[in-house]
C-alpha positions in Angstrom: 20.6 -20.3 37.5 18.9 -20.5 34.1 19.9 -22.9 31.5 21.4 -21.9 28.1 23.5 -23.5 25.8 26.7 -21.0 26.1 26.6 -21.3 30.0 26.9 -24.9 29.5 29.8 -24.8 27.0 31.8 -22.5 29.3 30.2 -24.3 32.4 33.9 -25.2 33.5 35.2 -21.9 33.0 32.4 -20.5 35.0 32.7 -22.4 37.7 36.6 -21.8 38.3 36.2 -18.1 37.7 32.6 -17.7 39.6 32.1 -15.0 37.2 28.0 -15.6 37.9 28.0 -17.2 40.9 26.7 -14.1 43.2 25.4 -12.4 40.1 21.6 -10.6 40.3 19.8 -13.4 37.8 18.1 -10.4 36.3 21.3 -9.7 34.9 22.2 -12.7 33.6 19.0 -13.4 31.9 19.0 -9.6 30.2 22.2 -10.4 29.2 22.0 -13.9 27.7 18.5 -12.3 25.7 20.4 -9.3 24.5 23.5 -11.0 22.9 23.7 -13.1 19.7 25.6 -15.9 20.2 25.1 -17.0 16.5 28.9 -17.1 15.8 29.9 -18.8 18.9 32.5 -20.5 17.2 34.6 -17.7 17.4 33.2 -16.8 20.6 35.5 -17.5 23.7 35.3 -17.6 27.2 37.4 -14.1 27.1 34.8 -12.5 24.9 32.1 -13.5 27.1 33.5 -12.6 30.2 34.3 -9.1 28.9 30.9 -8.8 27.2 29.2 -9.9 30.0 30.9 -7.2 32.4 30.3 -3.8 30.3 26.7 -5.4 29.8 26.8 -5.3 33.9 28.2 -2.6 34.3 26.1 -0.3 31.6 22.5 -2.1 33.0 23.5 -1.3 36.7 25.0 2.1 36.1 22.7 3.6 33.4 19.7 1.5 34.3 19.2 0.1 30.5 15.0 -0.3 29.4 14.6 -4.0 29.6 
């Protein structure tokens, strides 16, 4: 899996969830490259996990350009 620092600062959370651990990496990398994680203060594991799935969910079902 590809190294960024959000996954690491929810790398607990990640692990006990598995929310990425038989994710398409494609998928993973569009979505860490699309989202601004500037105000990740605010940002929780909740937000990501949510954010993460309609992201999923829109670039599998509606086959997004990028």
């Amino acid at each position: 899996m590809m190294n960024h620092p959000i996954l690491d600062e929810f790398a607990y959370k990640l692990y006990v969830t598995g929310l990425l651990n038989d994710e398409n990496v494609h998928i993973v990398e569009a979505f860490l490259e699309q989202l601004d994680f500037s105000d990740h203060d605010n940002f929780t594991f909740d937000i990501f996990r949510s954010q993460f799935l309609l992201f999923k969910a829109a670039y599998i079902n509606n086959e997004l350009p990028f």
